[in-house]
LOMISE-443503 format. One line per field, with one value per residue (C-alpha): residue in three letters; chain; x, y, z. Coordinates in steps of 0.2 Angstrom, whole numbers. Layout:
N
tifi: [ala,...]
dogu: [A,...]
X: [X,...]
Y: [Y,...]
Z: [Z,...]
***
This chain:
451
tifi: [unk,unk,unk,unk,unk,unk,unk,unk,unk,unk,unk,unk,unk,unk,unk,unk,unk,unk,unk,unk,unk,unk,unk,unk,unk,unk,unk,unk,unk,unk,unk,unk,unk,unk,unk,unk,unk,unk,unk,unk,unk,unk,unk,unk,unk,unk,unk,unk,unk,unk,unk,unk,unk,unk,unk,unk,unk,unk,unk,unk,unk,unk,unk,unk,unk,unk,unk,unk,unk,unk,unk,unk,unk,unk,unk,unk,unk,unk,unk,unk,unk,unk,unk,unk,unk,unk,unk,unk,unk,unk,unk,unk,unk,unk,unk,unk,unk,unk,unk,unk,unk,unk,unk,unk,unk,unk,unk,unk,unk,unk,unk,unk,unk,unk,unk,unk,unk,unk,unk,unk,unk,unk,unk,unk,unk,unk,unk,unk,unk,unk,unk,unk,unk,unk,unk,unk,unk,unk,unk,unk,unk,unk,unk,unk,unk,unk,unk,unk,unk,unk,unk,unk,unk,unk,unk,unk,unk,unk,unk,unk,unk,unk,unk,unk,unk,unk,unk,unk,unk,unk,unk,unk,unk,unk,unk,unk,unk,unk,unk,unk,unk,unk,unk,unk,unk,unk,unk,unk,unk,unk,unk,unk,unk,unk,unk,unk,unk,unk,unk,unk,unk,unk,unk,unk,unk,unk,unk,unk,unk,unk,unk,unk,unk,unk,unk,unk,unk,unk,unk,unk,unk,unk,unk,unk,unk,unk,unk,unk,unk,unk,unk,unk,unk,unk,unk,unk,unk,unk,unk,unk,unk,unk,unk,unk,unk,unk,unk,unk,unk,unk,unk,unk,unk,unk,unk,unk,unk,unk,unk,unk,unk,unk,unk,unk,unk,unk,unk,unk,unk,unk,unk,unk,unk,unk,unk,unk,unk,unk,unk,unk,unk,unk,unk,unk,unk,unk,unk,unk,unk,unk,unk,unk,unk,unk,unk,unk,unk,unk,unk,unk,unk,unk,unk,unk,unk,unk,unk,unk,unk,unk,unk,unk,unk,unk,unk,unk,unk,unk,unk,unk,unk,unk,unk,unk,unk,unk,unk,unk,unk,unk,unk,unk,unk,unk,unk,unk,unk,unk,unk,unk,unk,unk,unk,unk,unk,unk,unk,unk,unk,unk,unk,unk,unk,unk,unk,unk,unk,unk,unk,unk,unk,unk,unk,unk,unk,unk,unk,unk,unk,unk,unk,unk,unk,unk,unk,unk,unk,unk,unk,unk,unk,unk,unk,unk,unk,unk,unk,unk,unk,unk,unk,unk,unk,unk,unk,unk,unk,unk,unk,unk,unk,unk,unk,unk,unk,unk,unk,unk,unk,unk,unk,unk,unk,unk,unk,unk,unk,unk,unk,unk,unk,unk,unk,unk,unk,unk,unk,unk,unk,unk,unk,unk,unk,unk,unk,unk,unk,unk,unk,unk,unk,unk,unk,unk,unk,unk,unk,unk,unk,unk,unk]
dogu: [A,A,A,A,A,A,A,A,A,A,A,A,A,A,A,A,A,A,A,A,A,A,A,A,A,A,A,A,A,A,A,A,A,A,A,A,A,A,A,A,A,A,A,A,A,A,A,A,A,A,A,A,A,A,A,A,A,A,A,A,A,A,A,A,A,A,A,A,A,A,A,A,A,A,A,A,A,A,A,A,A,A,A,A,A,A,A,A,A,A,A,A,A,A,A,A,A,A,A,A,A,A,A,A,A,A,A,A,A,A,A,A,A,A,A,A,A,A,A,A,A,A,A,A,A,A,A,A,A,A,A,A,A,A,A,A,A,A,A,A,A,A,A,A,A,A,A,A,A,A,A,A,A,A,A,A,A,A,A,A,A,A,A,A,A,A,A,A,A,A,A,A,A,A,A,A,A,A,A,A,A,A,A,A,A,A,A,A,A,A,A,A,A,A,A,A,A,A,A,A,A,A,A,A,A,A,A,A,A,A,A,A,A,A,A,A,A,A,A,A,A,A,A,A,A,A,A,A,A,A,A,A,A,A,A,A,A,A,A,A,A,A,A,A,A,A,A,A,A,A,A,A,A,A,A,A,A,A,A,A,A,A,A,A,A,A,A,A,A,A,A,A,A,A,A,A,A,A,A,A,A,A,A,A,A,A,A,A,A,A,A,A,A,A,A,A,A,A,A,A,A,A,A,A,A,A,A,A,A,A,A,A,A,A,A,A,A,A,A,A,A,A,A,A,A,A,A,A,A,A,A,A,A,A,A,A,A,A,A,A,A,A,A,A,A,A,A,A,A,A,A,A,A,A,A,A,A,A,A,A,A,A,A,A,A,A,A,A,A,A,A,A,A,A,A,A,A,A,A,A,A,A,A,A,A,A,A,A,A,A,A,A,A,A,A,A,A,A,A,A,A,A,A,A,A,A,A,A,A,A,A,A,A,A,A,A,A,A,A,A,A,A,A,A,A,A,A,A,A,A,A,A,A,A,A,A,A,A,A,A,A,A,A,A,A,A,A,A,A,A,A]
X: [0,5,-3,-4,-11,-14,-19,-31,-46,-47,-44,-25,-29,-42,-31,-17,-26,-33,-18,-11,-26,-29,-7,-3,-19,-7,-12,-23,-26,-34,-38,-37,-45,-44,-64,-78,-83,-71,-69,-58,-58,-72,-85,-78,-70,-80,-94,-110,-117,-106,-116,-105,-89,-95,-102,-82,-87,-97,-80,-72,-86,-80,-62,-67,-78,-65,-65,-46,-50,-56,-60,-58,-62,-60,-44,-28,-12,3,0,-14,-16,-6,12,20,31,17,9,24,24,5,9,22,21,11,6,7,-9,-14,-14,-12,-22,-22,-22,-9,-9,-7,2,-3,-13,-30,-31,-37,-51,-69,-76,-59,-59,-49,-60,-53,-65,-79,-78,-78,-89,-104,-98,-102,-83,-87,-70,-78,-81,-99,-99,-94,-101,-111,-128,-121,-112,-117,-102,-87,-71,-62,-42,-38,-42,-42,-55,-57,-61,-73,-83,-84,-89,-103,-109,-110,-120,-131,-150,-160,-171,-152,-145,-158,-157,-137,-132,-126,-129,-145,-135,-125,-140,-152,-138,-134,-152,-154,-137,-138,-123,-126,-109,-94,-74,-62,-47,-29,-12,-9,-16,-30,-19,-11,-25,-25,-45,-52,-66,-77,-78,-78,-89,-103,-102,-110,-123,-131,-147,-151,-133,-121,-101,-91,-75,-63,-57,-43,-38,-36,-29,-14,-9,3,-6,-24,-23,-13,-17,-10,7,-5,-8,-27,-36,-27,-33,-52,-51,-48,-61,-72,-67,-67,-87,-90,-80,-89,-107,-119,-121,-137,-147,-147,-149,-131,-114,-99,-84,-67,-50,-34,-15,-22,-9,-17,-6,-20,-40,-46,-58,-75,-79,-69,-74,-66,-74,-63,-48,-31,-25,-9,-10,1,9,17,37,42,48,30,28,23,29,18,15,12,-4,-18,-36,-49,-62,-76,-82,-88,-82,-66,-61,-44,-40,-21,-18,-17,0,3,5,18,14,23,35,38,51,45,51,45,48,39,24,28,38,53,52,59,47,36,49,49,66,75,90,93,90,76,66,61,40,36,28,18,5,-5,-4,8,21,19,14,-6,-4,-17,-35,-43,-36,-18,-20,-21,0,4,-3,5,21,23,12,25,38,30,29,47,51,39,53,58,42,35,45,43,30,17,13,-7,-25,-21,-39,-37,-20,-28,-42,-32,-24,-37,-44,-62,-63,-78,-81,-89,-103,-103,-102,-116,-128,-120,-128,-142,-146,-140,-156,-167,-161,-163,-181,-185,-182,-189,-175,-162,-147,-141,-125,-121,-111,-102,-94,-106,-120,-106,-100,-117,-123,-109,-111,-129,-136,-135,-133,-127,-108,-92,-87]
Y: [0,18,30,48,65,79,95,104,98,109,106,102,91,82,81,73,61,56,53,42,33,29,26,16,5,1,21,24,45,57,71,83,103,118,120,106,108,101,109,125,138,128,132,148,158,154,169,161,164,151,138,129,133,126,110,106,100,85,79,82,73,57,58,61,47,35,18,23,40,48,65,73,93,104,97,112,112,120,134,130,111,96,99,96,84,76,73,63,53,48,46,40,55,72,83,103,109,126,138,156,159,181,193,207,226,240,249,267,277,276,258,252,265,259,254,249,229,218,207,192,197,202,185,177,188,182,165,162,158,155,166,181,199,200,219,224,240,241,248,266,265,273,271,259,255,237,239,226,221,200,188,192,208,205,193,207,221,208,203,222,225,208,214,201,193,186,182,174,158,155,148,165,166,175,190,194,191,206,218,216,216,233,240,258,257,262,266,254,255,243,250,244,254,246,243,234,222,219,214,196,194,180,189,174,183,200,197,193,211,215,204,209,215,233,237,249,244,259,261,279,279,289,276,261,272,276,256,254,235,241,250,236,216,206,201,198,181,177,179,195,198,195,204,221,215,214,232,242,236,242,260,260,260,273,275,268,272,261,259,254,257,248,257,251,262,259,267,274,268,268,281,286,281,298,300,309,310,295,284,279,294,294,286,297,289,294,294,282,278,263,266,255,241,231,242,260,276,289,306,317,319,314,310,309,296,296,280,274,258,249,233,228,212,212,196,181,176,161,161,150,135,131,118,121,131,147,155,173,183,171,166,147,132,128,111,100,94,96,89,100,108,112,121,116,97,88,84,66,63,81,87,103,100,118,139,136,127,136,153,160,157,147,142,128,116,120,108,94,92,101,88,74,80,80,61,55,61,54,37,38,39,24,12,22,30,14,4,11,6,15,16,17,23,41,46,39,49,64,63,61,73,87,87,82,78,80,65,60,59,74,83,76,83,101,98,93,107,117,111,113,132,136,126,137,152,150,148,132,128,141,138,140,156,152,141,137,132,122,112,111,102,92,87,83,74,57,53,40,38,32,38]
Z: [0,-3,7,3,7,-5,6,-2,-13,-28,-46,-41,-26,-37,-51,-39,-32,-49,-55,-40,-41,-58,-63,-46,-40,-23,-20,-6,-6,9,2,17,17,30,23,27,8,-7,-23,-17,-30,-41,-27,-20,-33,-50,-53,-45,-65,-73,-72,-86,-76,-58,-67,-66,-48,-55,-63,-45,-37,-47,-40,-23,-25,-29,-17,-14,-11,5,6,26,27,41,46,46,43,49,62,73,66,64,58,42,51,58,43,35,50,46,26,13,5,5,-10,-3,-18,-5,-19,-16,-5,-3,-15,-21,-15,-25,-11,-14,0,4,-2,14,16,20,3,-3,-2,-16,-26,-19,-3,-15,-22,-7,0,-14,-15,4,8,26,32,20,30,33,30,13,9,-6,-1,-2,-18,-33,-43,-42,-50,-52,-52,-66,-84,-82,-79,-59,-63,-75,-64,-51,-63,-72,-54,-49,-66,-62,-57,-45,-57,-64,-48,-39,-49,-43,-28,-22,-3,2,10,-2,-16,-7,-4,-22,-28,-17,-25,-33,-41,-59,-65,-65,-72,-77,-78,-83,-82,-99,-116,-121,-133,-115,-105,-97,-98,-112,-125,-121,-104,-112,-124,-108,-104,-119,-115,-99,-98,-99,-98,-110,-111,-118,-124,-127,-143,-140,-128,-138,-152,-140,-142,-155,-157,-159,-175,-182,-171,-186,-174,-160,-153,-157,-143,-141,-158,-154,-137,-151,-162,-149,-142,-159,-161,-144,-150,-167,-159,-153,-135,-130,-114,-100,-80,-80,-88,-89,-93,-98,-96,-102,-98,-82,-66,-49,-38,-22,-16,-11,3,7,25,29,18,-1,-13,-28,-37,-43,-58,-68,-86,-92,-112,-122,-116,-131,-123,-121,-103,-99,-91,-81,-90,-75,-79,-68,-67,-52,-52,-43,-35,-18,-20,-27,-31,-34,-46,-49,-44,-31,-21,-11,9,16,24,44,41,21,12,3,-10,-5,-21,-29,-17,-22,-12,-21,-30,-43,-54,-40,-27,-12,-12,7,4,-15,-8,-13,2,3,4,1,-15,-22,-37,-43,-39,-24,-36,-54,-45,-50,-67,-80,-82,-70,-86,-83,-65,-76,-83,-68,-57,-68,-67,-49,-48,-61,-49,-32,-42,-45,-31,-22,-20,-6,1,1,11,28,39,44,63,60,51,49,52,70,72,65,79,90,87,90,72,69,50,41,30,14,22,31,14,8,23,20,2,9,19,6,-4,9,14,-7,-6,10,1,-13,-25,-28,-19,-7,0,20,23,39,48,62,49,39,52,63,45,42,61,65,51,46,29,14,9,16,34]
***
């Protein structure tokens, strides 16, 4: 037998344990999460309106479904949980697939005025992350402006734009679905300190904006003009290409009337949130230009934009983990080929798979060789890892350890009440937004599946 954790049960943990499973059928796999829910980033970071994109956790399902598979939440690792050393006690071998886990500052003034949050806690806060802050202002809002031209930030802007008749359907929590239904704000910004041939989000995400219901997406002319690419795309990649295409229709049209409006910016650099009686009022951005080089250089000349809100999106970075080497610059553990790296010597049992080895980079997909390269490296090495004796069940170490795993089961009675909250309210699933009501589910209900 080869027994192995993988800590965390996102696409990367599931991919891992996949992997093991399926290329070694001696591998026996406890898939172990700070949360009592699986899926990671699948249930808590997809926009609660992609429907298509959160159907992913069906194929997750199947892995953590796997005989050989077990799948314990609520169990922490590192500070305040059981120790990296421990863990390798209990296992062969353990798979480190955390992610990053907090988002990047801008580090400019003002950016932690009330009202200025990063969209990683909006996210969280309308996906019912239970460690989500239960106050983020909107109600007062009338305009708003997202930091950041990738796909994070158009998730937030689309949600912001999102009437009630258009959210009500999603599993969005019910908090978060009434302060959002009871919003006022009517104008929102995208902005990017760069061109639009340089902006990370995809045109099938773009292209949504100009979907929404009574909802107007412009464009300043004289802003993509200033993009040496956008007059002539013919030596961009494609989807760079389409993103313009998609831009110079949105330029060449009429403005419309509409309750809301979605603005995109370009070459405007972030430098101070301004306040109004204490709270965030406004955004100072520096015009910015193309410095030849693929990068841009300020111009000294500045703009004010109003907004009672602001939501940065420029980026995720990974946290380190007690008892694991961490590459600060990077936000990553040093690996080879997903080897765990102490002081340029591969560390024997320890592994990374996902965000916290390659950095925040790639779409859900990119879990997939990621997760095989460090499986194929781990099964390499089995004629070591799998020679020592294990001392016993590391579920029964794990309790007695402290931890109080919720199981398979335990899942499926969150899901459970998840349905029943949704029924109650009139709508369908309604996820639980903390962790009392977590736990107290996963807890106090019997239900079908492996302990």
């Amino acid at each position: 037998m080869l027994r192995v954790a993988v800590v965390g049960s996102g696409p990367s943990g599931c991919y891992t344990a996949q992997n093991l499973v399926e290329l070694d059928s001696r591998a026996y796999v406890d898939v172990l999460d700070r949360l009592p829910c699986p899926y990671g980033l699948v249930r808590y970071g997809v926009a609660p309106d992609h429907e298509k994109i959160k159907s992913l956790q069906n194929n997750l399902r199947t892995v953590l479904e796997h005989e050989r598979v077990r799948f314990l939440g609520g169990v922490r690792i590192g500070a305040d949980g059981i120790p990296a050393a421990r863990l390798l006690e209990l296992y062969h071998a353990v798979v480190y697939c955390v992610g990053a886990a907090t988002d990047r500052h801008l580090g400019i003034p003002g950016e932690d005025l009330p009202g200025s949050w990063s969209a990683t806690e909006f996210v969280s806060w309308y996906s019912a992350h239970p460690d989500a802050t239960d106050d983020l202002y909107v109600a007062g809002a009338r305009s708003a402006v997202v930091i950041g031209v990738g796909n994070v930030a158009v998730d937030v802007a689309r949600m912001l734009a999102r009437g009630p008749a258009e959210l009500s359907p999603t599993d969005m929590p019910q908090a978060a679905l009434s302060a959002l239904a009871a919003s006022r704000v009517r104008d929102i910004r995208m902005v990017g300190r760069r061109g639009p041939s340089q902006a990370r989000f995809t045109t099938k995400e773009l292209r949504e904006l100009g979907s929404l219901p009574d909802t107007e997406v412009t464009v300043d002319p004289a802003e993509l003009a200033a993009d040496p690419a956008y007059g002539d795309p013919g030596g961009l990649p494609a989807a760079q290409r389409r993103n313009i295409e998609v831009l110079r229709g949105w330029a060449a049209r009429p403005t419309a009337e509409a309750a809301r409006r979605i603005g995109l910016r370009f070459f405007l650099r972030p430098v101070e949130v301004l306040a109004d009686n204490g709270r965030v009022g406004a955004v100072r951005f520096e015009r910015t230009e193309p410095d030849g080089h693929g990068g841009v250089r300020g111009t000294g000349r500045y703009e004010d934009v109003e907004a009672q809100l602001v939501l940065r999106s420029v980026g995720y970075r990974g946290l380190p983990l007690e008892g694991l080497p961490f590459d600060a610059e990077h936000g990553t553990v040093p690996h080879l080929a997903g080897r765990v790296l102490r002081a340029g010597a591969v560390a024997p049992g320890e592994y990374v798979a996902g965000w916290i080895k390659r950095g925040p980079t790639g779409v859900i997909g990119t879990n997939r060789p990621c997760a095989k390269e460090t499986v194929t490296s781990l099964l390499a090495d089995t004629p070591a890892l799998g020679a020592r004796e294990l001392p016993e069940d590391p579920l029964t170490a794990l309790r007695a350890a402290g931890a109080e795993p919720v199981t398979w089961a335990g899942w499926l009675a969150i899901e459970r009440a998840e349905a029943e909250l949704g029924a109650s309210l009139g709508r369908g699933v309604v996820k639980l937004p903390d962790w009392e009501s977590l736990l107290a589910a996963a807890r106090t209900r019997v239900g079908p599946g492996r302990p």
